[in-house]
ROLO-743971 format. One record per atom (N, C-alpha, C): atom name; x negated, y, z; residue number from 1. Coordinates in steps of 0.001 Angstrom, whole numbers. Atoms other than C-alpha are relative to their C-alpha. Layout:
// ROLO-743971
a: CA	X: X	Y: Y	Z: Z	k: NUM
...
END
This chain:
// ROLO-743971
a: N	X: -921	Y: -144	Z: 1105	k: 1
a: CA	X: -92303	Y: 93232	Z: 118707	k: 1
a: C	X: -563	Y: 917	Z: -1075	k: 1
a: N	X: 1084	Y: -824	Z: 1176	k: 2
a: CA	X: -94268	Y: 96287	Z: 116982	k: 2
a: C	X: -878	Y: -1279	Z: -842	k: 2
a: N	X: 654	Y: 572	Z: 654	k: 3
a: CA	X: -96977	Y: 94138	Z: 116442	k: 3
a: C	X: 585	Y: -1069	Z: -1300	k: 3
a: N	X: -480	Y: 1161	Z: 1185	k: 4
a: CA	X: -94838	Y: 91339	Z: 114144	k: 4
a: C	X: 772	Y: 869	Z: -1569	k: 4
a: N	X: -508	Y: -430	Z: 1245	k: 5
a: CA	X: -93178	Y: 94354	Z: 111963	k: 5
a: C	X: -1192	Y: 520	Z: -712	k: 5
a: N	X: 1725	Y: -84	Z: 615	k: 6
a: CA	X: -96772	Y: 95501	Z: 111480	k: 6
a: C	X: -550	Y: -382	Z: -1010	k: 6
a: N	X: 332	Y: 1604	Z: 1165	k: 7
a: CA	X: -97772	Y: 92113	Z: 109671	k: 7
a: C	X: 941	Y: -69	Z: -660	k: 7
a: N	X: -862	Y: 591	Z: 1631	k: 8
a: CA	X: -94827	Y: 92050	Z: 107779	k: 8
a: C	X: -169	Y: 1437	Z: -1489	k: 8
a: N	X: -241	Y: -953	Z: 485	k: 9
a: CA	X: -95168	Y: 95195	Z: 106506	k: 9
a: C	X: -1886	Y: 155	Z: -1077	k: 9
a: N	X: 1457	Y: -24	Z: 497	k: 10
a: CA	X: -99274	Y: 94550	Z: 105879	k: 10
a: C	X: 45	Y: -1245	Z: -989	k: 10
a: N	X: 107	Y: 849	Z: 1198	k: 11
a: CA	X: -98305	Y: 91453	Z: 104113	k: 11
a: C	X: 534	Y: 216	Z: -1580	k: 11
a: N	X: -510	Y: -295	Z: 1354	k: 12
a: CA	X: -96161	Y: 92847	Z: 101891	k: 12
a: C	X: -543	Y: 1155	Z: -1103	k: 12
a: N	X: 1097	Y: -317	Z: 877	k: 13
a: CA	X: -98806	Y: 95620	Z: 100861	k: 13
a: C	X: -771	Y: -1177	Z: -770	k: 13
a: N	X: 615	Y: 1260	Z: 600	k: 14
a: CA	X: -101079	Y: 92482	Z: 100552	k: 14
a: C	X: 824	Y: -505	Z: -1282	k: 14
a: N	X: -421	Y: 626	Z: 1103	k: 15
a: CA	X: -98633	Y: 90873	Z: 98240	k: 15
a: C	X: 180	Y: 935	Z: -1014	k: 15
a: N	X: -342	Y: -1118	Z: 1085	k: 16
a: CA	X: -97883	Y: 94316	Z: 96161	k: 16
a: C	X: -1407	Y: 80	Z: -555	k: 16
a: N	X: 1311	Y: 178	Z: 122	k: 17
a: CA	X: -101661	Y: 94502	Z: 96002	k: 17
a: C	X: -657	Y: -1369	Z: -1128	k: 17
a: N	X: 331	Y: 1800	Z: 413	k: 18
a: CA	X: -102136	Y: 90656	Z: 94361	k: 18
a: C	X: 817	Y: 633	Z: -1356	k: 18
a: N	X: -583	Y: -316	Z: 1512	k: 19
a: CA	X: -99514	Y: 91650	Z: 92039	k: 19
a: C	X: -613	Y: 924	Z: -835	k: 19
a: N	X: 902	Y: -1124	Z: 275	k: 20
a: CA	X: -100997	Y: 94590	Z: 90900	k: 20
a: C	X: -1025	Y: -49	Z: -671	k: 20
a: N	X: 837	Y: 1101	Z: 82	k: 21
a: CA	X: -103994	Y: 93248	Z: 90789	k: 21
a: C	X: -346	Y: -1290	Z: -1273	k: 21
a: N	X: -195	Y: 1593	Z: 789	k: 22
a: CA	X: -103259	Y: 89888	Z: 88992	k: 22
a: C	X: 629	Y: 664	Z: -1313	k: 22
a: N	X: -511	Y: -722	Z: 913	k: 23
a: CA	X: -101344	Y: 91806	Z: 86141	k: 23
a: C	X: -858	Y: 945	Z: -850	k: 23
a: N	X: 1220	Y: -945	Z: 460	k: 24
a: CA	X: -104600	Y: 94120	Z: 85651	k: 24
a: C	X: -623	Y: -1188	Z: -739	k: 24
a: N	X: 767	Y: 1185	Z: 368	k: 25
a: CA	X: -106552	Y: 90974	Z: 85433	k: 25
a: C	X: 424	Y: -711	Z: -1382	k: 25
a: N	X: -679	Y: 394	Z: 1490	k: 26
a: CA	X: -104063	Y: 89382	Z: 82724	k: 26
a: C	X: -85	Y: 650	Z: -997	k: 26
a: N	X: 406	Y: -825	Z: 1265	k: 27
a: CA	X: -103954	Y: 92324	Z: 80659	k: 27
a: C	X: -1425	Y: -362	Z: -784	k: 27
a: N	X: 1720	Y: 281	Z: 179	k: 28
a: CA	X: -107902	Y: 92182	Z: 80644	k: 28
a: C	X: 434	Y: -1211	Z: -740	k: 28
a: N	X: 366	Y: 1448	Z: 575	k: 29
a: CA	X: -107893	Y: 88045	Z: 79767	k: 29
a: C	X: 823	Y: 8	Z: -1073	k: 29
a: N	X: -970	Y: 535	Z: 1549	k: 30
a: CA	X: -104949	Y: 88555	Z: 77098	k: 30
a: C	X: -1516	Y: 397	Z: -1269	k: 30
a: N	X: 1202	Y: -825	Z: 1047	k: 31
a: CA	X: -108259	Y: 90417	Z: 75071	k: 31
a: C	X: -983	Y: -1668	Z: -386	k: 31
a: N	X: 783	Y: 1237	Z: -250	k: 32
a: CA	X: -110203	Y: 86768	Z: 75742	k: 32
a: C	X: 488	Y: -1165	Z: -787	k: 32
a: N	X: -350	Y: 839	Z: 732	k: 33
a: CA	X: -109772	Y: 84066	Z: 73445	k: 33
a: C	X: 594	Y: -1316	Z: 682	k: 33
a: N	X: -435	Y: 1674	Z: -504	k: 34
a: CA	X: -109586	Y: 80967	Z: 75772	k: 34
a: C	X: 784	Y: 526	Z: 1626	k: 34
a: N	X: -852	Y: -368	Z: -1398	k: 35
a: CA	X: -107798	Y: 82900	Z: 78720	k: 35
a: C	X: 1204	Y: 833	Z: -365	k: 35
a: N	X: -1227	Y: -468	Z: 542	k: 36
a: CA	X: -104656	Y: 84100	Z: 76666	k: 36
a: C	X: 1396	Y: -639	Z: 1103	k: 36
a: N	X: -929	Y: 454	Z: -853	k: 37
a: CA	X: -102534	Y: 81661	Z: 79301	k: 37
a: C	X: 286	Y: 904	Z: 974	k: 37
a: N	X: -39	Y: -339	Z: -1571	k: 38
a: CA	X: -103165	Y: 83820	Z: 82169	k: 38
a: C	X: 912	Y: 1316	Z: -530	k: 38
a: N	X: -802	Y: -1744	Z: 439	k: 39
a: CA	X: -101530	Y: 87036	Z: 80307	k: 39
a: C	X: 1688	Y: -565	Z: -590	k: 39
a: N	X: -2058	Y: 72	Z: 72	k: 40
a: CA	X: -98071	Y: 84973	Z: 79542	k: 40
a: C	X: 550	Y: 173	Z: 1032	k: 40
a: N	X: -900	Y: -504	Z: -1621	k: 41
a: CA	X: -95526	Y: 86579	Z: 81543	k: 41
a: C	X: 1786	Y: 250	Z: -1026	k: 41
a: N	X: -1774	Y: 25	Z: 348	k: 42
a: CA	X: -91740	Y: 86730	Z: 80901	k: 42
a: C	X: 322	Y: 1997	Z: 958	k: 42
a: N	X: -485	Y: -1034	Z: -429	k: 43
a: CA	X: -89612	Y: 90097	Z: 81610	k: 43
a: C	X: 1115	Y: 174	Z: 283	k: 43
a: N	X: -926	Y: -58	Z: -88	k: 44
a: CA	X: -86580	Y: 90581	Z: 83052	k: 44
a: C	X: 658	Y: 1526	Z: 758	k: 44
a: N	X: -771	Y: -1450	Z: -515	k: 45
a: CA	X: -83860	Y: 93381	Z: 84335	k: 45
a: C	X: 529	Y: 725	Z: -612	k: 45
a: N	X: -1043	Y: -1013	Z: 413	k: 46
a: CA	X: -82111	Y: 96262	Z: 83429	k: 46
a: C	X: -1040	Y: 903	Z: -1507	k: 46
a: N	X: 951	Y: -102	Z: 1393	k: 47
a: CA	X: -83098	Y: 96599	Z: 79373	k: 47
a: C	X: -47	Y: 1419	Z: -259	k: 47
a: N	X: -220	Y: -1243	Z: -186	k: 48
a: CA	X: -81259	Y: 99758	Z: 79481	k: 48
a: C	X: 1019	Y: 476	Z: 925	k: 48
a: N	X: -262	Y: -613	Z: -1697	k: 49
a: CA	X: -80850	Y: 102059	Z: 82273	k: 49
a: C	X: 1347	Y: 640	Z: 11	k: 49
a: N	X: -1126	Y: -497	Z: -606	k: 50
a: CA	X: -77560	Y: 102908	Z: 83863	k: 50
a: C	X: -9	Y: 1693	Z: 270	k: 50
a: N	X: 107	Y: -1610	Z: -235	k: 51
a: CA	X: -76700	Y: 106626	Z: 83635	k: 51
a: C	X: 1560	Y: 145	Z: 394	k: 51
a: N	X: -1105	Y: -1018	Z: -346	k: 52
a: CA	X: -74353	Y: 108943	Z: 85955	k: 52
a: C	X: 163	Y: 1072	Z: 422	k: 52
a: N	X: -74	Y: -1144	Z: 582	k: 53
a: CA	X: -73325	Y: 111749	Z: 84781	k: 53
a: C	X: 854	Y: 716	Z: 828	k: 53
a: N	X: -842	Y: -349	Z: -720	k: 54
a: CA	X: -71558	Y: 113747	Z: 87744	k: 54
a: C	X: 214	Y: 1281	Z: -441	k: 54
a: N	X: 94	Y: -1228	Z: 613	k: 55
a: CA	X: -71725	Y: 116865	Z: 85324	k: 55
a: C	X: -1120	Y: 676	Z: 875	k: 55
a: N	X: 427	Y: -1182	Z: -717	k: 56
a: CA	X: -73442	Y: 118720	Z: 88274	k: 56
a: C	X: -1258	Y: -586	Z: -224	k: 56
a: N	X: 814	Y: 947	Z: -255	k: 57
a: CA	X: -76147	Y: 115877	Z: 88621	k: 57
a: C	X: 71	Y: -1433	Z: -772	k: 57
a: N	X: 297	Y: 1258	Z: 942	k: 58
a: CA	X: -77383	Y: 113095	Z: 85998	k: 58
a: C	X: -1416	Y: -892	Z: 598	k: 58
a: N	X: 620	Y: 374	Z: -638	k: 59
a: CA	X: -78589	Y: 110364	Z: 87983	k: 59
a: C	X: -301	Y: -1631	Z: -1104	k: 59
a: N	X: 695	Y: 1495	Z: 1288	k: 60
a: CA	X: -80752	Y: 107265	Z: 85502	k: 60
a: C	X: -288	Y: -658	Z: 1307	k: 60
a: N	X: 346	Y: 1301	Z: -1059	k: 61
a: CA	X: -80935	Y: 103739	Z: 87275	k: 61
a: C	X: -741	Y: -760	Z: -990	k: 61
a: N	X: 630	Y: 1080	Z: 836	k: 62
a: CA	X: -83209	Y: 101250	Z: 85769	k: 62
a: C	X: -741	Y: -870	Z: 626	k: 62
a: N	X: 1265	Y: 833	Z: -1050	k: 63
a: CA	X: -85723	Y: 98212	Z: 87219	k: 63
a: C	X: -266	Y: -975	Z: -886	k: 63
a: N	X: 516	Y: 1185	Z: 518	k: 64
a: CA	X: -87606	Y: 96087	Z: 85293	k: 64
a: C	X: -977	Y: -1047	Z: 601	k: 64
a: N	X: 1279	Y: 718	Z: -688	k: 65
a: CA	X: -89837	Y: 93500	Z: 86644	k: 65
a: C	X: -645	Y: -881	Z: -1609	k: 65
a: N	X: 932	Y: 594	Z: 921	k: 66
a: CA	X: -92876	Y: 91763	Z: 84401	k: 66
a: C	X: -1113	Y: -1093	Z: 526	k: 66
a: N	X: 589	Y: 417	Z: -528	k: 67
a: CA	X: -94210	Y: 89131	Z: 85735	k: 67
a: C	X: -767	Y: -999	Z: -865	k: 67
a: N	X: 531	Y: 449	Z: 609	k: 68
a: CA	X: -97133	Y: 87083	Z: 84441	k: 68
a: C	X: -621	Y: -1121	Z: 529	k: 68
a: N	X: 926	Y: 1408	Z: -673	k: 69
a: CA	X: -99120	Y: 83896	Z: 85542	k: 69
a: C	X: -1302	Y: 410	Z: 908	k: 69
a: N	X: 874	Y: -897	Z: -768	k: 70
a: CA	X: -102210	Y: 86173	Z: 86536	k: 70
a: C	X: 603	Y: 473	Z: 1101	k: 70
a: N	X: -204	Y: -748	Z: -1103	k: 71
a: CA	X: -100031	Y: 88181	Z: 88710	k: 71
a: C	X: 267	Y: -1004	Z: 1157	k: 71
a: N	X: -1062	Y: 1055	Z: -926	k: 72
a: CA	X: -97786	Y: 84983	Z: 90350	k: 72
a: C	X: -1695	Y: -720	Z: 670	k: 72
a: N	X: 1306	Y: 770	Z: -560	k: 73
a: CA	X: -101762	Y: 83451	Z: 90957	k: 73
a: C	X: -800	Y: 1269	Z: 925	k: 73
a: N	X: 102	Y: -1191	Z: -682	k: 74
a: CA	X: -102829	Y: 87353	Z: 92511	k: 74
a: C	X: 965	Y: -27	Z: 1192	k: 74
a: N	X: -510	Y: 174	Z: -1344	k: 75
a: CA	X: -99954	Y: 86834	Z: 94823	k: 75
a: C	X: -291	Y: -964	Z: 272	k: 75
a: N	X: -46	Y: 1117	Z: -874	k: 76
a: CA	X: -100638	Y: 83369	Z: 95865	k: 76
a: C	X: -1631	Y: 326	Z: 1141	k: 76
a: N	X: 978	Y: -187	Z: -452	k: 77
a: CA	X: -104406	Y: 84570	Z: 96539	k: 77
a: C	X: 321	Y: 1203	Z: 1077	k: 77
a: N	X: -154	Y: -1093	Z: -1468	k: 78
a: CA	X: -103581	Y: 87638	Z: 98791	k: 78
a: C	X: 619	Y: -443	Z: 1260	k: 78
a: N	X: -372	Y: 634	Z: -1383	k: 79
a: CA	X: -101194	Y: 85521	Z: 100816	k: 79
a: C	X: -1185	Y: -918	Z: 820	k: 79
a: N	X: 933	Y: 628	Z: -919	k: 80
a: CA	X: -103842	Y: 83387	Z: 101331	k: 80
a: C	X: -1163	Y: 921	Z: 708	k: 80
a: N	X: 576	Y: -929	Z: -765	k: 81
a: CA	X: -105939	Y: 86157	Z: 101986	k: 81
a: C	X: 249	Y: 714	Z: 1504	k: 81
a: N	X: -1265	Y: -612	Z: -1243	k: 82
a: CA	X: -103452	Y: 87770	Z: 104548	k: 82
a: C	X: -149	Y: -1625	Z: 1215	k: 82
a: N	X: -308	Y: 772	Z: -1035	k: 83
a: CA	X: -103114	Y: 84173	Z: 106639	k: 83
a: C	X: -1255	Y: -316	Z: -165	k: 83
a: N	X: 1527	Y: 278	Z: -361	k: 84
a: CA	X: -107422	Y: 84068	Z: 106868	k: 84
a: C	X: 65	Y: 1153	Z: 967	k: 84
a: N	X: 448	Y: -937	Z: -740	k: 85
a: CA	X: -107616	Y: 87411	Z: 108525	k: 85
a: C	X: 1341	Y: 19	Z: 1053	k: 85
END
């Protein structure tokens, strides 16, 4: 049983990793004339962040995600990476 939360827990580095990763990579190719595709990415989430103010304690919520074609192709490669080893 260890062993299976293990792997889930190594895949999902793996996949944080790809993203990561793949998003670096895009940035880079948006600079590239004929690899501008790989840097479109859409953005979604919280535009502006949720604030509460308990007087004592001011607690900010926010989460954006940015996801791009580079990154969504960074995760597909790590999974595949992850189910070789």
């Amino acid at each position: 049983m260890a062993t299976k939360e293990k792997n889930i827990w190594i895949l999902l580095i793996f996949i944080l990793s790809g993203l990561v990763v793949g998003g670096l990579l895009g940035e880079l190719a948006s600079r590239v004339s004929w690899l501008w595709w790989l840097s479109y990415s859409q953005s979604f989430g919280l535009e502006n962040p949720i604030v509460l103010d308990l007087s004592v304690v001011k607690i900010t919520f926010a989460l954006m995600f940015k996801i791009s074609v580079s990154s969504i192709i960074g995760m597909v490669l790590a999974i595949f990476i992850y189910k070789k080893i």
